[in-house]
C-alpha positions in Angstrom: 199.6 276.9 105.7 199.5 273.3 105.5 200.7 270.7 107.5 204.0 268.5 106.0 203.8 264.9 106.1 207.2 263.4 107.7 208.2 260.2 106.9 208.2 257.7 110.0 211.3 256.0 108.6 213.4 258.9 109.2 212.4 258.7 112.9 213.7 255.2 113.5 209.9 254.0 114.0 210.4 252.1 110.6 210.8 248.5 110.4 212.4 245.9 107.7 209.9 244.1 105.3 211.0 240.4 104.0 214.1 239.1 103.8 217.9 240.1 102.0 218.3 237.4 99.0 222.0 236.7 100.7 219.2 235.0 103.5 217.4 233.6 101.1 220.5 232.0 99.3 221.4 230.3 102.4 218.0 228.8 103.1 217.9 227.4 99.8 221.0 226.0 100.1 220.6 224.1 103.5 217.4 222.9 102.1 219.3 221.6 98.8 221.8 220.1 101.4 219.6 218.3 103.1 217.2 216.9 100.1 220.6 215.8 98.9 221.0 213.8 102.0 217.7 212.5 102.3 218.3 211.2 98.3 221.6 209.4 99.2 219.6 207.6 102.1 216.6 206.3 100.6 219.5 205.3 97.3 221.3 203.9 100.0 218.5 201.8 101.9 216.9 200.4 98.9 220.8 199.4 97.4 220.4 197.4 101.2 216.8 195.8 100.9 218.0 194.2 97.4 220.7 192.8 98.7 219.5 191.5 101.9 216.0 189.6 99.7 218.7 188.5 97.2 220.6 186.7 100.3 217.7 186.1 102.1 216.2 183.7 99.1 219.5 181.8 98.8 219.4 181.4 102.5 215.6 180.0 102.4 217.2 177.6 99.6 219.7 176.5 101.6 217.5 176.0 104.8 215.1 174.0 102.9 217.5 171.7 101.5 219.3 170.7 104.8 215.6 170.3 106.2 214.7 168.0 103.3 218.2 166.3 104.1 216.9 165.8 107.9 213.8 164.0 106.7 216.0 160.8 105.9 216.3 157.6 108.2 220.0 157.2 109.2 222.1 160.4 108.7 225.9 160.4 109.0 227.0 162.9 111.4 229.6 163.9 113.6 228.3 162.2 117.3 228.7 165.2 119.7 226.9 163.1 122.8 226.4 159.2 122.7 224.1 158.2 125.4 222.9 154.3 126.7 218.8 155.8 124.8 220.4 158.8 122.5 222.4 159.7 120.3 222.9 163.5 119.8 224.5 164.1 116.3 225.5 167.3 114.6 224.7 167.5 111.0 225.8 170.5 108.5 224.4 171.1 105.3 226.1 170.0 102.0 227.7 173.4 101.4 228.6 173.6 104.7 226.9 176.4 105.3 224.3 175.6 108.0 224.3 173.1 110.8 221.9 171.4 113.2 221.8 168.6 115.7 219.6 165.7 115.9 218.9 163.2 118.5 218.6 160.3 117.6 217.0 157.4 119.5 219.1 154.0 119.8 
């Protein structure tokens, strides 16, 4: 008489190997989701960098222009102080989109 094998999964000592493909689905899709989101970010930020070095060399244009416009002698202005030594004058660009003062000695 021999002795009969008995199979330890019968006995509740057994234990699950791996994982369902429903679980396996799911991961995959919250990975998809969020490679999907990552995409639309970096899409997003590089839409944002163009724009800003597209504004930025306008700016620089614009900035170096109303410099170049400082360097002359006498600049009409509107006088914001008038002092008995100084003159403090505010002067805007020729698009109007920057402004400075100067002082100017009398």
């Amino acid at each position: 008489m021999g002795m009969a094998k008995v199979n330890p999964c019968a006995l509740g000592t057994c234990s699950q190997q791996g994982f369902t493909l429903l679980e396996v689905l799911v991961a995959v899709l919250i990975l998809s989701l969020a490679y999907v989101a990552v995409l639309q970010n970096f899409s997003q930020s590089n839409a944002n960098i163009f724009r800003l070095e597209k504004g930025r060399a306008t700016d620089l244009r614009d900035a170096l222009a109303l410099e170049q416009q400082l360097r002359g002698t006498d600049l009409a202005g509107e006088v914001l102080v008038q002092g008995q030594k100084f003159v403090l004058k505010k002067i805007g660009s020729k698009d109007g989109q920057l402004e400075t003062v100067r002082l100017e000695k009398r």
